[in-house]
Structure formats: C-alpha cells, structure tokens
C-alpha positions in Angstrom: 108.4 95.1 69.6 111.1 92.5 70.3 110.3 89.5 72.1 106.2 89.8 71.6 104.3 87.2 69.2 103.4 88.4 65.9 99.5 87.4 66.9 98.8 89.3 69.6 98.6 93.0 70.0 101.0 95.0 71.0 100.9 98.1 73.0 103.2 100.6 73.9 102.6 103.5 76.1 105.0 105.0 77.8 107.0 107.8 76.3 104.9 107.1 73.1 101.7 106.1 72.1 102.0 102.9 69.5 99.9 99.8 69.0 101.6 97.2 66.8 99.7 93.9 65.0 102.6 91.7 64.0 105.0 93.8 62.1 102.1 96.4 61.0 102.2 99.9 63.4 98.5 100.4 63.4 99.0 103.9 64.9 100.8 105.2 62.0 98.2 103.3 59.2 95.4 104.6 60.8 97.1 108.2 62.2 93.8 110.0 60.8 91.7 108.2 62.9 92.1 110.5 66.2 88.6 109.6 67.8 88.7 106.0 68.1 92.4 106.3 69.4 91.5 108.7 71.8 88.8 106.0 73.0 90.8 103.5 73.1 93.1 104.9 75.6 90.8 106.4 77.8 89.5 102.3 78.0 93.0 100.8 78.3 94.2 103.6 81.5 90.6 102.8 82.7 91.7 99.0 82.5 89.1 96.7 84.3 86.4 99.1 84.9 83.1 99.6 82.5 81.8 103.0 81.6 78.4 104.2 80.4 78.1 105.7 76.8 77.2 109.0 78.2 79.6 109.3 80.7 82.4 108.5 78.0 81.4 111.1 75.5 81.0 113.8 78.2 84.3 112.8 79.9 86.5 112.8 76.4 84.5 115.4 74.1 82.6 117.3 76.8 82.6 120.4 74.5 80.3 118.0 71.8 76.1 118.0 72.0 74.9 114.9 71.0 71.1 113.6 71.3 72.0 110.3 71.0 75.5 109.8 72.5 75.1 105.8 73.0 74.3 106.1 69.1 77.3 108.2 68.6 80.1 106.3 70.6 78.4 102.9 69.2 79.6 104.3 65.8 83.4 105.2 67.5 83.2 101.7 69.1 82.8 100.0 65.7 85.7 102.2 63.6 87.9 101.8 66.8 87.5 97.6 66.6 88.3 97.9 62.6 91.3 99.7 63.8 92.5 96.8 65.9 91.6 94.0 63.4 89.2 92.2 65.6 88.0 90.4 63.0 91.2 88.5 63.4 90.0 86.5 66.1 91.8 87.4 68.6 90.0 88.2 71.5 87.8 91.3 71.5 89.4 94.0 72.8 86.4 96.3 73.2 84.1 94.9 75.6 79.9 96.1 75.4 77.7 95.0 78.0 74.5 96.6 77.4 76.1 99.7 76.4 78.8 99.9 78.8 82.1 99.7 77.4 85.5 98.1 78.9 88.7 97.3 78.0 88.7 94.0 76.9 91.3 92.2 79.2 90.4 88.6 77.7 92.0 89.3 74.7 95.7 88.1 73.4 97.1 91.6 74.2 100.9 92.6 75.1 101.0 96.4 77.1 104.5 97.7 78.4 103.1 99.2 81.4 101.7 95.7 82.7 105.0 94.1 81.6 107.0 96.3 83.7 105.2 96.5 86.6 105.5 92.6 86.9 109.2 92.7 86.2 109.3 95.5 88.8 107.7 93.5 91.8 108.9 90.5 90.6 112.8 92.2 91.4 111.3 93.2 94.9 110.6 89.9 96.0 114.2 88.3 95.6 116.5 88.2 98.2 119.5 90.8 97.0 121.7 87.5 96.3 119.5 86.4 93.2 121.1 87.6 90.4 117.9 87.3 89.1 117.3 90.6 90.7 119.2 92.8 88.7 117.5 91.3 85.5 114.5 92.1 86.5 115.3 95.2 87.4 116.9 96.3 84.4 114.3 95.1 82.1 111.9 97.3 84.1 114.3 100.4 83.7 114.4 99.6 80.0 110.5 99.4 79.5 110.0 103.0 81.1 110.8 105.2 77.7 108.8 108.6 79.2 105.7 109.5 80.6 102.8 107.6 80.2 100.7 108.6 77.5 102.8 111.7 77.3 100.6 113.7 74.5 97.8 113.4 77.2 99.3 115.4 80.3 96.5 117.9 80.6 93.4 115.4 81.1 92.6 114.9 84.3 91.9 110.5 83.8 95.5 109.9 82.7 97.0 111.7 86.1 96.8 108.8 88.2 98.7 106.3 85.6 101.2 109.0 85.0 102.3 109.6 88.6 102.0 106.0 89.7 104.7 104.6 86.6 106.9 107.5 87.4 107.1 106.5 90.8 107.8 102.9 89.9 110.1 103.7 87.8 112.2 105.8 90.1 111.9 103.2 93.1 113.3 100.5 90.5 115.9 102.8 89.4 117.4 103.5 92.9 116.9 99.4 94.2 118.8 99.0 90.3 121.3 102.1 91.2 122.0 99.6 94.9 122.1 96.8 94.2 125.1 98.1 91.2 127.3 99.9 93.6 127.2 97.0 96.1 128.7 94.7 93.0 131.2 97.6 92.4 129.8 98.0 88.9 129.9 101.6 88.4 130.0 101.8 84.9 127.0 100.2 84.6 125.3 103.0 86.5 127.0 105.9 84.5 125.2 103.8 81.3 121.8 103.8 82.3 121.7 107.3 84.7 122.9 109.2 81.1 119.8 107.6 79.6 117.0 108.1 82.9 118.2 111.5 83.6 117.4 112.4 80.0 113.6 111.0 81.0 114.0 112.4 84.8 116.1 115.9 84.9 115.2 117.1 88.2 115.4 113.9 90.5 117.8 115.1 92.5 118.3 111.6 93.3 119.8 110.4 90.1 122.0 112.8 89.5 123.8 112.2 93.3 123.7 108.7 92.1 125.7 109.7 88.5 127.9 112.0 90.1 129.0 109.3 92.7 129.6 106.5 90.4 131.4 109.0 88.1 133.9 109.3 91.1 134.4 105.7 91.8 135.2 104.9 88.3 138.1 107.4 88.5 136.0 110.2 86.9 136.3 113.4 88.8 136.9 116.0 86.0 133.4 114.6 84.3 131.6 114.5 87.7 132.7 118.0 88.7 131.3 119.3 85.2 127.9 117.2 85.1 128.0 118.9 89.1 128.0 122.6 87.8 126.1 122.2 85.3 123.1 120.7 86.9 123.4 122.9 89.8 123.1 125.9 87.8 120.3 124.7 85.7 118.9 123.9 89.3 118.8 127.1 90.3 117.8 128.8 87.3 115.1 126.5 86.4 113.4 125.6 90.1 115.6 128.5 92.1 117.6 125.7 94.3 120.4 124.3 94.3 121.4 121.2 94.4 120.9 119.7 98.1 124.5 117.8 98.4 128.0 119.0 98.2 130.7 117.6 95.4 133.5 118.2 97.4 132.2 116.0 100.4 131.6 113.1 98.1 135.1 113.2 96.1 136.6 113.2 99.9 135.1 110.3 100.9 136.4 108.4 98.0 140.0 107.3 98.3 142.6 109.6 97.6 144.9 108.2 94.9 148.3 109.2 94.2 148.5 111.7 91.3 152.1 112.2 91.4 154.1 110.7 88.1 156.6 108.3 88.8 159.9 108.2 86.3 160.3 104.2 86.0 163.5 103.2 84.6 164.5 99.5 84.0 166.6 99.1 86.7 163.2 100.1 89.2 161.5 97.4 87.1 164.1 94.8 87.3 164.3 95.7 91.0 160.5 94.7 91.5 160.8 91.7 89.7 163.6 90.2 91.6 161.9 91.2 95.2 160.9 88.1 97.2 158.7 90.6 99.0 155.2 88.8 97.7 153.4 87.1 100.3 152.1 83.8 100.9 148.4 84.2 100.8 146.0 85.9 98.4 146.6 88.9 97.2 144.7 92.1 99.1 144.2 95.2 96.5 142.5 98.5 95.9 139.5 98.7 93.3 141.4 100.2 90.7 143.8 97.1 90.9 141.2 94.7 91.0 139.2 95.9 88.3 142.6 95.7 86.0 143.4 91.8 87.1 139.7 90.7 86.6 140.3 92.4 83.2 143.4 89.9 82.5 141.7 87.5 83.5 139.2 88.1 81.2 141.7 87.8 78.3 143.9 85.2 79.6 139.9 83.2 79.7 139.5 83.7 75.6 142.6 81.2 75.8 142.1 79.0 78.7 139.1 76.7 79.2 138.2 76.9 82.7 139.1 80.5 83.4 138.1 82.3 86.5 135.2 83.1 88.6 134.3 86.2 90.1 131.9 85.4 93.6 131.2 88.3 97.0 131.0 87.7 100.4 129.3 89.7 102.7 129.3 89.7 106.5 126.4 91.1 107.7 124.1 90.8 111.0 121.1 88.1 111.2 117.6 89.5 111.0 116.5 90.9 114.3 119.9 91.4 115.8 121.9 94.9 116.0 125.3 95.5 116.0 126.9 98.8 116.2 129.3 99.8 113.5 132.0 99.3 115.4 131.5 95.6 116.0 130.6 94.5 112.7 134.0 96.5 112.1 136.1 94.2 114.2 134.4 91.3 112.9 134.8 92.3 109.1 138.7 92.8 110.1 138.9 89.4 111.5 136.5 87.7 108.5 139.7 89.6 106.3 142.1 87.5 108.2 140.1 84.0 108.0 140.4 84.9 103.6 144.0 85.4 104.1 144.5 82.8 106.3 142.4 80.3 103.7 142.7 81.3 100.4 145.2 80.2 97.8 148.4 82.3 97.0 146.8 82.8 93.4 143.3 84.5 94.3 142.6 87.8 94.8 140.9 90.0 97.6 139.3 93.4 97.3 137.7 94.4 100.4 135.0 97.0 99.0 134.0 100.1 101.5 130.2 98.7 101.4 130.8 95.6 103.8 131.4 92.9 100.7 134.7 91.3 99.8 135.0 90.6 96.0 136.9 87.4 95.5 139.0 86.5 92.0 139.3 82.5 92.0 141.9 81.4 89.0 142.4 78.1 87.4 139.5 77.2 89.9 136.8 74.6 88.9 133.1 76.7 89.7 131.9 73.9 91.1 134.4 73.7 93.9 133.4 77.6 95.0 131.0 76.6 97.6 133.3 74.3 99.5 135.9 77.1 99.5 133.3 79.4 100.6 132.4 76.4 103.6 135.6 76.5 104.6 136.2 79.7 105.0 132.7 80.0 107.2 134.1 77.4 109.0 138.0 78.7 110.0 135.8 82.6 110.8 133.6 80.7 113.3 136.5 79.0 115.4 137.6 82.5 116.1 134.3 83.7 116.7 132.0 80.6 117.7 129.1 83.1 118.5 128.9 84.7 115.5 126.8 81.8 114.1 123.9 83.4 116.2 124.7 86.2 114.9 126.1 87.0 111.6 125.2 85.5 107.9 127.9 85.1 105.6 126.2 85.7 102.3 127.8 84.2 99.0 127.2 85.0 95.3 129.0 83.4 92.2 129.0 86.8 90.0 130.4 85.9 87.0 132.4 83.4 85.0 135.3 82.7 82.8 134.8 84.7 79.7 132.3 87.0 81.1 134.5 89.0 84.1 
C-alpha cells in the first residue's frame, strides 16, 4: 500500500486479490461477501469494455436460473458499490448505462497491474545509459508478486490478463537481469532471481541467469548445487533437463588461483619496498576492483568528496557493423588511450562485456565529463575514423558514499 493516497482506492491483483480504502482492507471486512467480489473482478480484467446484465450472470454464475437477471445483478451491483464506499465521493467505480455495466475508469483508483505496466514501458523507452532505466525496471519486477488473480486460474475471462502480465514480467526481468550484468552488479541479480524463481520455477531462463551471476560473484559451490538441483526437479517434474551445461559456463569465467600462498613478513615487507608500481592507473581483475571500490566506500564515510564510480563503453554507431575482431583491436587501443590519460590514482577494470569501469578518487563529479572529453579526444588521434564509426558511451554510476 506504500506510496498510494489514503483517498483513493487501492487495488492489488497480482499474486493476491486485495482492495484497500485508506488503511481499511475491504477484502478482509467484507470476506463474506463473495458475489459482488467476484463481479467486481470480472469488471476490472474486463477494464474499458461494457457488458449486458444477461451476458454477466451467464458468464460468472452460468449454472444459476434467473427470470429476471438485470433484476438480479442490479441487486449484486448495489452490495458491490456499498463494498467500495462509493458514497465517499470518489468517483463511481461501477459504471450503468442502461443496464450495461463497466468498470468505472473515471474514478480515483490505484491498480498494480496498470502501475507496472507503465513502469515497464516506461524502462523500454530509455536509452540503456539512463540510470533511470533500472528504476523503472525494478519497481516493475517488485509489483509482479504472482499470477494475476491467482484463485481464478480455471475461468476462461481471466486467461488473457494472466498470460500477458506473466510475459511482461519475464521480458522486464531479463532487460533488468542485462542491464545488471553489464554494470557488473551480480549480487543484485542473485537478490531478486531467489525471489522471481520462487514466482517463476520453470523459466529456464532465470535460473541460467542465477546460476551465471552465482559464478561471477565467486560462487561456484552454490551454483553447482542450485544446478543439480533444478535439473533434477527438471526432469522429474516436466521429463527434461536443463537445456545448458554448468561446466561450460564456470569455464568461461576466469580461472582464479586456488592455491594458498604462506605470506611471511619478510614477502610483505618485500612488496612494500618494490618500485615495481606503474605510472598510470591501475589495470585490475573484478575481484580486485570490487574490493578497492569497497575502501573507497569507507575511506568516503570520512572524506567529503570521495569517489565516483562512471563506465565507458566502446561500441559501434547505429547502422554500422564491425566484426568482433575489429571492435577487439579498437577496445585494446581505447585501453591504451585510459592508461595513457588517466591519473596514477584511478583505477581500471576492463569488464569481458565491452565496458570499462572507471574508479575516480579525490576527484570533483563535476570534472568527470571533461576527463571523459579528453579521453575521446587522445582515442580519436590514433583512430581519426572511428568518429564515423564508434560511440563512446559514458555513465556516472555512483557517488561518494554510495560505491
């Protein structure tokens, strides 16, 4: 109920059927009252089109005989605006004209299945650079609790609304699941997976999605479990396996070095003293970026400006191909122009997807986008071209604090 005015009505459907006035969950006051419920969702899936009484009381109670059945579903029409409190003056919710009966979409009504189907095509329209994009996205993912009108499943008029959410939902959920790996945040996807492959079991989809962000996070034991296990309930539940192999994904991610090293002081002072640093940034794995952003965040609770976390990402312009091999050469080169042009006190991590994740410390946010200039500028001396051909596409991800 969070975030809706305590005046209008409030409508939840998916995963559970509850309508809400304020604080007051009219469902459970009025939890006798099955009928007028049952009316009042066949009206709200129907939303926007107008039914004749007899068509409504042989759809929803076809097994009833009534001789009057305008008489009869005026009566349901009247307990069923009690129910909602139209008397309120908010709006009427049940609309008659002439003894057809709507869903009254004038009224001062909130319903999660309209609110997540704008935040969902809302996220579809931004550019992948918005960050905007992944809110939207998430509060979508968030609204989706279960099927819609779950308790409903077997009549035929809710199979269309079911189907059509679901779908949403999963298209969200895999343009959400994307846009995630490409930042490198792969425990974000673990969260939210756990929670939609409770909703969605067999999507296939999801569960390639877990497993592979259990692996990048450094998670192989768990992934290889959650693996079995859903591959046997696979093929004991829909007699298939799983269509994608475990062992091919954990060999694709990098190898690390499991072997224990014995450091003694004398290694450590020996480190310490080298000279062997570099002049430029600092190039690392994932692993090692993930733990200096984390520093950073700390070292930010006790300095003001802190850093700032931004990506770049060389890609081609729209309507021009390059093979992989090309956009390789050019990404190596791109690599060079950050070395080259970065300070000695920022980090690189050059991420397998195409994006380079820059650290920036002690660095004003303002001054990001001239760095970023600059560096467009040095990468298109060497390849004066490109700018024909390639976008360099920069966002600021995160800030001080918040890494």
């Amino acid at each position: 109920m969070s975030g809706q005015s305590n005046g209008t009505l409030q409508i939840y459907t998916l995963g559970r059927f509850r309508v809400y006035y304020g604080q007051r969950d009219l469902t459970e006051e009025y939890s006798r009252s099955k009928k007028p419920w049952f009316l009042f969702k066949f009206l709200l899936t129907n939303n926007g089109e107008v039914f004749p009484s007899d068509y409504i009381m042989a759809t929803l109670w076809p097994e009833e005989e009534s001789q009057n059945p305008t008489h009869s579903l005026r009566n349901l029409v009247y307990r069923l605006r009690n129910l909602l409190e139209e008397e309120q003056g908010n709006g009427q919710y049940i609309v008659n004209q002439q003894g057809h009966y709507s869903f009254g979409r004038e009224g001062e009504y909130w319903l999660d299945v309209e609110e997540m189907e704008r935040a969902a095509k809302e996220a579809f329209l931004l550019e992948d650079e918005n960050p905007k994009k992944i809110e939207l996205l998430q509060r979508a993912c968030e609204l989706y609790e279960g099927e819609y009108l779950p308790t409903l499943a077997y009549e035929s008029w809710t199979f269309n609304q079911r189907n059509y959410f679901q779908r949403l939902h999963l298209k969200t959920v895999r343009e959400l699941n994307r846009l995630l790996k490409e930042n490198g945040q792969f425990e974000e996807i673990i969260q939210h997976c756990e929670k939609i492959i409770d909703l969605e079991p067999f999507e296939e989809c999801l569960h390639r999605d877990y497993i592979e962000a259990l692996i990048e996070n450094g998670q192989q034991a768990r992934a290889k479990i959650h693996y079995q296990e859903t591959n046997a309930r696979f093929k004991e539940e829909l007699d298939v396996p799983l269509n994608f192999c475990i062992e091919k994904m954990m060999g694709s991610a990098k190898k690390e070095d499991l072997n224990d090293i014995a450091w003694g002081w004398n290694d450590l002072s020996e480190v310490l003293e080298s000279d062997d640093v570099g002049e430029g940034p600092l190039i690392c794995d994932r692993e090692n970026f993930r733990l200096i952003c984390k520093l950073e965040e700390r070292r930010a609770e006790r300095n003001i400006r802190g850093a700032v976390l931004a990506s770049l990402r060389l890609s081609p312009r729209k309507g021009i191909e390059l093979s992989p091999a090309v956009l390789k050469e050019k990404s190596d080169i791109f690599q060079e122009t950050l070395q080259e042009t970065l300070r000695h006190g920022d980090v690189i991590f050059p991420n397998r997807t195409g994006y380079f994740f820059l650290l920036f410390v002690d660095t004003p946010a303002e001054q990001i986008e001239d760095i970023v200039q600059r560096v467009g500028t040095q990468f298109f001396k060497k390849f004066p071209e490109g700018r024909e051909r390639l976008n360099i596409r920069y966002r600021k991800l995160l800030m001080g604090g918040t890494l």
